[in-house]
N, C-alpha and C positions, 0 to 999 in steps of 0.2 A: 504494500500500500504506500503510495506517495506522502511524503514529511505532508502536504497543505490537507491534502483530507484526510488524517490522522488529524492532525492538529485542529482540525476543526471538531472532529468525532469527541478529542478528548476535553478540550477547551468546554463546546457544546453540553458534555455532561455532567461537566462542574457548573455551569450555569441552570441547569436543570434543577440541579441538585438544590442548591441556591433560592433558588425560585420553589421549590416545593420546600424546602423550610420556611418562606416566609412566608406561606401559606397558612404551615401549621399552628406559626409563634406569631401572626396577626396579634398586635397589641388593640387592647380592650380599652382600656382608661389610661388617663395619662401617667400612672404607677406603671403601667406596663412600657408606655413610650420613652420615659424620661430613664429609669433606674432598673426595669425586667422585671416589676414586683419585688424587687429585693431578694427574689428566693431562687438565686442561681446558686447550684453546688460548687466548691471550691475549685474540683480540680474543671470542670467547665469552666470558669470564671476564670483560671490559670491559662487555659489554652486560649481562651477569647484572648484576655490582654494581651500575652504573646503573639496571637495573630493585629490586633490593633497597636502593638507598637514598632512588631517588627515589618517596616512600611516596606517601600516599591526601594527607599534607600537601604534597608538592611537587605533585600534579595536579591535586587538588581545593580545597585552603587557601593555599596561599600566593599565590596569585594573587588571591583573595579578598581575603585580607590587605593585600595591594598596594593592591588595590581602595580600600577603606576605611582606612588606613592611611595611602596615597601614601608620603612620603617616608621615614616611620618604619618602612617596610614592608622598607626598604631593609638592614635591620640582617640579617634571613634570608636574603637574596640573600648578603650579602659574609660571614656566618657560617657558611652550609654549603657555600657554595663553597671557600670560604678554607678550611675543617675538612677537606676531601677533598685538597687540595694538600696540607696537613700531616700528613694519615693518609699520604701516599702518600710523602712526602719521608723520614718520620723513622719512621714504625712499618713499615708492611707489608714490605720485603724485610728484615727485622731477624727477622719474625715468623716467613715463610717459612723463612730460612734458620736458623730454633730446630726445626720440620721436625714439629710435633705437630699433634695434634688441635683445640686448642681455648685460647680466653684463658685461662682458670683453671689449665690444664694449666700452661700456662706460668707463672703467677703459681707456684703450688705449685715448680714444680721452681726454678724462681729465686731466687725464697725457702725453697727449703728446708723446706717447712713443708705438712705437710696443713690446718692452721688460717686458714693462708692463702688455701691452694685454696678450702676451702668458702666463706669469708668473700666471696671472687671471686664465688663460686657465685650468694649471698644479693644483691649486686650486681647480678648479672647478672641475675638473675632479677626484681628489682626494676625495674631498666630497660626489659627485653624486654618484662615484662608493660602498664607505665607506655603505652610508644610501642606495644604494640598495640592496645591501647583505642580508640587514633586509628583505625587502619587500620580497624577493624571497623565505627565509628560511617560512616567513609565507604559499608566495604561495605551500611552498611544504608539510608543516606542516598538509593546509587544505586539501589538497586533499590528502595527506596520507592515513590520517583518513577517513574521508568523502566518498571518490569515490575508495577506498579500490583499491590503487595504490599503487607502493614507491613512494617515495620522489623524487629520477630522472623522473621518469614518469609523477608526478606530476608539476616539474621544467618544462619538456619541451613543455608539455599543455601549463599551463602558458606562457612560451616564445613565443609560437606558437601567439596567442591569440593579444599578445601585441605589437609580430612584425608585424600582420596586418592592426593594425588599427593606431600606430604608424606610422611605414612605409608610408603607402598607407594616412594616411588624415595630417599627421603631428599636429603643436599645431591647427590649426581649427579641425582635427579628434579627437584629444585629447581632445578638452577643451569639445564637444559635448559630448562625451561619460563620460566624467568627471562627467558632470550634470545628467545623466543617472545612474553613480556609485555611486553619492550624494546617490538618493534615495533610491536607493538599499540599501546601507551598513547603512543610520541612521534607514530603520524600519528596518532590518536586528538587528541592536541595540537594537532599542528602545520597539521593544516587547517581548523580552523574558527578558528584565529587568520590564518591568512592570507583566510579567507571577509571576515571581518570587519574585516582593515585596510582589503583593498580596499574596502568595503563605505563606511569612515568616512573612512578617507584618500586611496584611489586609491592605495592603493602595497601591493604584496604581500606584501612581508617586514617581519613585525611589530618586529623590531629596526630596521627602518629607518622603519617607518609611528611609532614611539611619538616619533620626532624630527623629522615629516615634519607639514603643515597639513593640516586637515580639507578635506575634498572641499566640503562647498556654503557655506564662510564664509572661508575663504581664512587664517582663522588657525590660527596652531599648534596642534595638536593639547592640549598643560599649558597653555599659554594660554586656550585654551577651557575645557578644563578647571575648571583653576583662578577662573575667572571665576563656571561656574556655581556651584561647591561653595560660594562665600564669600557668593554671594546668596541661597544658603538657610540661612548660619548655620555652616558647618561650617570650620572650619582651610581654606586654600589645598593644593592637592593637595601643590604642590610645596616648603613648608615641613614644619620639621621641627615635635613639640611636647616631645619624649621630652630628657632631658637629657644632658650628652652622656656625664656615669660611664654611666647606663643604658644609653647606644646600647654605648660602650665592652664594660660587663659583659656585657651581650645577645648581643654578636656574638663575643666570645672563649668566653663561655659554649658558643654554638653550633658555634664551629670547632675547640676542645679535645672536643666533645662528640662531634663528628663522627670524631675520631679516637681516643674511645674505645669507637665502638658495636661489640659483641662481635660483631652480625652482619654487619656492615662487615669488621671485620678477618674474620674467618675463611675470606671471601671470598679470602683474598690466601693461603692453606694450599690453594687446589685447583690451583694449578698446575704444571708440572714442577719451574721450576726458580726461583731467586731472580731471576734476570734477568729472568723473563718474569711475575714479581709486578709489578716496576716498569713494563713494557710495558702490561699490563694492567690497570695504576692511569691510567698514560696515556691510553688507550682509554677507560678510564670516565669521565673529565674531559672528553674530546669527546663524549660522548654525554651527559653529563650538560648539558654549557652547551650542547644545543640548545632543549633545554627552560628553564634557565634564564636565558637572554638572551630567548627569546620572552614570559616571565610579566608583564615590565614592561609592555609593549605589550595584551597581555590585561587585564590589572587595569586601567591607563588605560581603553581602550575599553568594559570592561565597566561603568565606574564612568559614564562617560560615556554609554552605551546605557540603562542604568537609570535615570540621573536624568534623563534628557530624556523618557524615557518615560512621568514620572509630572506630568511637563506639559505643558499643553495653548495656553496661553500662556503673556505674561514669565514668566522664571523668580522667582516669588516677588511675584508679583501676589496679591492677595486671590482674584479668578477663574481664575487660569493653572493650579489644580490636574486632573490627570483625576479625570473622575464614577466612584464607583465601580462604578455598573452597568455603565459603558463599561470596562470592564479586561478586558486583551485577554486570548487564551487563553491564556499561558504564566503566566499572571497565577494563572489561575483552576486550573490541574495543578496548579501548587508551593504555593498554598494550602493544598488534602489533605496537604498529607503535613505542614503542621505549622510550615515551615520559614520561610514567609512569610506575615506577618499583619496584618492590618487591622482598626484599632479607633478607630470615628469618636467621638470624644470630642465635638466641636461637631454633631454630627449634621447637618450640613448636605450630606451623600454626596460627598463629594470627599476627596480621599484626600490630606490635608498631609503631605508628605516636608520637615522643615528639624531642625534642631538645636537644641531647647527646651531644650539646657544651655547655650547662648550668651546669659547675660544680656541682652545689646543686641537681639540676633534675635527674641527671646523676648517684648520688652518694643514692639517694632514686631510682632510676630506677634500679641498680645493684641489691637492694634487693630483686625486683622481678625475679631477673634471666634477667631481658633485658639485651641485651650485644650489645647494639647501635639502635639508628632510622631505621627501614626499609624500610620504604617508600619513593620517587623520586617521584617529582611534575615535572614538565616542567613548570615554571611560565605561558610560551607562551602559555598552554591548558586552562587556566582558564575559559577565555570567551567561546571558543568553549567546553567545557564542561561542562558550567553549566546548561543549557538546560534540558543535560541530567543526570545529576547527580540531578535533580529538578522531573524530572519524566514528563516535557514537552511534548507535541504530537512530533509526525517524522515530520510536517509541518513546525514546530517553527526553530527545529534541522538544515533541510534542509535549510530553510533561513537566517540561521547564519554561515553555511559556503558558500554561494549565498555573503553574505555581508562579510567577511573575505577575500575571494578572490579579489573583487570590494575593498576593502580598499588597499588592495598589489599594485593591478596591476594598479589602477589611480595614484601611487606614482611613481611608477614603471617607467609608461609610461612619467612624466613629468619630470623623472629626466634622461632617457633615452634620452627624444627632449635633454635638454640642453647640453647631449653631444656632440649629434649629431651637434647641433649650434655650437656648441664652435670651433670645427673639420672643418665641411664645410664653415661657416661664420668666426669664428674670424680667424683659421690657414690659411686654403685655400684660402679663397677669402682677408683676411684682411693680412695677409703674405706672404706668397708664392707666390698667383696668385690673382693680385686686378682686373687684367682685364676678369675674366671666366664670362661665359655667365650665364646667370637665369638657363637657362634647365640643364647646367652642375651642379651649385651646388648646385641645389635640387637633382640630380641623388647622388654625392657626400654627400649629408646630407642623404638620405636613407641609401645606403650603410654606412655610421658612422653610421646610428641608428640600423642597423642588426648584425653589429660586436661587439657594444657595450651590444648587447643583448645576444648575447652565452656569451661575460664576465660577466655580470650580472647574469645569468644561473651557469654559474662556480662559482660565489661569495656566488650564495646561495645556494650549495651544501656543500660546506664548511664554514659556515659563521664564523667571530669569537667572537662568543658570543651570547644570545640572542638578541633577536628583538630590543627589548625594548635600551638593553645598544650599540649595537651598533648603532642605529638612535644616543643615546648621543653621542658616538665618535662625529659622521657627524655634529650636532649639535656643538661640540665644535671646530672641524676645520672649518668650518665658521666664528664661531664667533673669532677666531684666525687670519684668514686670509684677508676671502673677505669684512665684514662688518668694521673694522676702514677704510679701504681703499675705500669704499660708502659712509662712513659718510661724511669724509676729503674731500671727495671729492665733496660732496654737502654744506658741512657749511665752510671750513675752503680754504682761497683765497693764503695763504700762502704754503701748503703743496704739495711739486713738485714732481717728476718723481725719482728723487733718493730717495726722503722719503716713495712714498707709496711702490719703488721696496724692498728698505729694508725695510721696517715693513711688509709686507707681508710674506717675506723670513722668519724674524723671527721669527714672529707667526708662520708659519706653521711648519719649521722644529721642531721648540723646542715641538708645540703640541701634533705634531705627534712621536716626541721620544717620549716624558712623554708616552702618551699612549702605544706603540710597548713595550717601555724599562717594565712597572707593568704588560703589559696583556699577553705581548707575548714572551718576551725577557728574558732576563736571572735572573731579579726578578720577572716573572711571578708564581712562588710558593707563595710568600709574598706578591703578588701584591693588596692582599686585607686588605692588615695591617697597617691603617692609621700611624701607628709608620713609616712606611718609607715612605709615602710621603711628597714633600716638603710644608711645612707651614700645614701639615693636609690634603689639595686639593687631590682632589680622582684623577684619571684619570679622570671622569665623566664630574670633573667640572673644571677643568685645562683649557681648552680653556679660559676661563674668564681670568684667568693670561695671556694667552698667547696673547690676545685682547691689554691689558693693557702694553704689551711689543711693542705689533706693534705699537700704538698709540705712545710710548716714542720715539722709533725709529723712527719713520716717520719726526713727530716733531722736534725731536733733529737734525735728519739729513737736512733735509730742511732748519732750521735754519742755516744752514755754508754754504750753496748752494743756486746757482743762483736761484731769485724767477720766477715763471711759466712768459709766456710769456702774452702780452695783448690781444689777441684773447683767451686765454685759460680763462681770467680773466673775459673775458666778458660771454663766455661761464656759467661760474658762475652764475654772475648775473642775465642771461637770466633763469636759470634753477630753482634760487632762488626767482624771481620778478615775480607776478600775473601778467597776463596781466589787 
């Protein structure tokens, strides 16, 4: 059977699948739409969050990143790892046992303040939309390729798909199908990375093949590695280049950020009790590090598959290039769609893959006649391409964009609900209109979750930047914004309505200049020249500063200002005291 009708047979019956859960877990009243009824089992509730955090950037980009990265690559592995320990230790049984709906909810009743809540709101909505962008550019990435569509066509599947079972079941259709997309997208993972340790090292388990020697040369696996990358000009895989404030900011960026995603937490509000919030934070850290202990091992090998593939001898010979008529068929799919390009600058047909920003490389590569790198990766292909640049069956292929999409679209869909929450629950019913009936603002949370879905559609038609770096954006407006304002708000009895309004404010305007101003704005040409950023901090990891700003301000301000009221203070204590 052909890879395009396989991949659609298999694609197909994940959405099947999909779509008759949301049938079954049709939400009833808005208990069911906003939080599941509260009565989702632990390790269900482990697998959902695992499938709602680990997005379109943990299946598809970060692996990628590793790829081309190596060791720098290393800062998102111990930031959203390290970010889910911390969401789980110090917010979610805190959050559970406050016993509401939704972040904002709680921001508002803490601080006492509607000004607050919305302000939450603007946050939230900032964030959700920011890290969906990613997830949709994946969904359109894979089925570009895969189901031999564009990338709009691909988008509006995708929406299609997510405003049903969003819409129609809300977070009890979500977290069900979540648990369904678990499974999908980890052996979606986890077997073409075992195809291919064996393949390269003779050892099956990719965490143990990325420390294990290649199979036909007897050397290490980064050894090898490392060997070829530096003979085309590129950094050693296994060195760092990033500075270490940056790795610092980057990865605290990443792990405060992780424990402020509103879709993240709210995941820990669907289950009965507060002990089984912590069970099922549990549960999502083992399902999480199967996939992330395997990405290492993937990005090596993928890095490694690719660049051997584009020679034919030495690596870094004047003749060792492949001819480009000879480029094999995965060569020639991934080209359509955009994502990988070739442009013979010496015209001589052979395809130069080296590093023409390495002065020294650059300056021995002239004498060949090269007259610059020709080859364009899309980081974002990595995964979905190594499959087949491995020489995989059409079976493996087809279940890794089956799991590529299922990673997108459970991200998709749980940061879609918390719009829709935020809009129908925190604005509507918590603003505007406190007295609206159940049936109205479940009809109103639908409708927010259909509008926010064509933006979402638009976001990832245009995204700005890849997968991978835009999840950091989202990542570091979080950790800017919503998380000192959760912490404060659970440990600190002192800090009131004017401190969390202004520390919120200021994290987020400052985080989100820093980023508009290098990525998008008018030092967007330089924006990758650690010479202009302040203290070194990338855009990436700047939210960590801007955390560290909200905090001062909260702080400082509350200190001159009236302390919160004793209802508010007991609130506290009750949230903080075991029964």
């Amino acid at each position: 059977m052909d890879l395009t009708t396989l991949t659609y047979l298999v694609v197909g019956a994940s959405f099947a699948l999909y779509i008759g859960i949301a049938f079954w877990s049709k939400a009833q009243g808005t208990g069911d739409f906003y939080v599941a009824g509260k009565h989702v089992h632990p390790v269900a509730n482990g697998m959902a969050t695992a499938a709602d955090w680990m997005s379109a950037a943990s299946f598809i980009s970060m692996a990628g990143l590793i790829a081309f990265l190596g060791y720098d690559g290393s800062v998102y592995l111990m930031g959203w790892t390290g970010g889910y320990v911390l969401l789980a230790l110090l917010l979610a049984p805190y959050l559970r046992k406050f016993g509401k709906y939704t972040v904002p909810e709680f921001i508002g009743e803490r601080y006492y303040s509607q000004t607050a809540r919305v302000v939450a709101v603007v946050c939230l909505i900032i964030i959700s939309f920011t890290y969906v962008a990613g997830q949709m550019r994946g969904v359109g990435i894979v089925f570009s390729r895969f189901l031999g569509v564009d990338i709009t066509t691909g988008l509006l599947v995708g929406m299609g798909i997510v405003f049903f079972y969003a819409v129609l079941g809300g977070m009890k259709g979500i977290t069900y199908t979540q648990v369904a997309q678990y499974c999908v997208l980890i052996f979606a993972y986890t077997v073409p990375a075992v195809f291919v340790s064996l393949q390269v090292t003779g050892v099956a388990v990719p965490q143990i093949a990325f420390g294990s020697t290649v199979a036909d040369g007897g050397a290490w696996l980064l050894v090898t590695l490392d060997r070829i990358v530096t003979d085309l000009g590129f950094p050693a895989y296994t060195s760092g280049t990033k500075s270490g404030i940056d790795v610092f900011f980057i990865t605290l960026a990443l792990m405060i950020g992780t424990a402020g995603l509103p879709h993240v937490v709210v995941r820990f509000f669907t289950v009965p009790r507060v002990r089984d919030a912590r069970i099922s934070a549990g549960y999502a850290l083992l399902f999480i590090a199967i996939l992330y202990t395997t990405a290492p091992g993937v990005g090596a090998i993928a890095r490694l598959n690719l660049t051997t593939t584009m020679q034919t001898g030495p690596v870094g010979a004047p003749d060792g290039n492949l001819v480009y008529e000879e480029r094999p068929q995965w060569f020639r799919t991934w080209e359509e769609t955009g994502l990988l390009s070739f442009d013979d600058r010496n015209g001589d047909g052979r395809i130069q893959y080296y590093n023409d920003a390495n002065p020294e490389f650059a300056a021995r590569a002239a004498e060949y006649g090269w007259e610059g790198n020709e080859l364009t990766v899309d980081r974002d292909i990595i995964v979905l391409a190594n499959p087949e640049i491995a020489g995989l069956p059409n079976w493996v292929v087809a279940l890794v964009a089956a799991g590529g999409i299922a990673a997108a679209l459970s991200t998709a869909a749980g940061l879609l609900l918390v719009i829709s929450a935020a809009i129908s629950h925190d604005i509507t019913k918590g603003v505007i209109a406190p007295h609206i009936s159940e049936k109205r603002e479940l009809l109103i949370g639908r409708i927010s979750a259909g509008v926010a879905i064509l933006m979402a559609g638009y976001l990832g038609y245009d995204p700005p930047g890849f997968v991978a770096q835009v999840v950091a954006f989202a990542f570091g407006i979080a950790a800017a914004s919503l998380f000192p304002a959760i912490l404060l708000g659970i440990f600190s009895r002192r800090v009131n309505r004017e401190g969390a309004i202004a520390g919120m404010l200021v994290g987020l305007v400052f985080t989100v200049s820093y980023i508009v101003y290098f990525k998008f704005g008018v030092d967007a040409a330089t924006g990758n020249d650690p010479a202009n950023w302040l203290f070194g901090i990338s855009p990436e990891g700047i939210g960590a500063l801007g955390a560290m700003l909200n905090l001062a301000v909260a702080i400082s301000v509350s200190a001159v200002t009236a302390r919160p009221p004793e209802d508010v203070l007991e609130l506290v204590e009750r949230i903080r005291t075991p029964r």
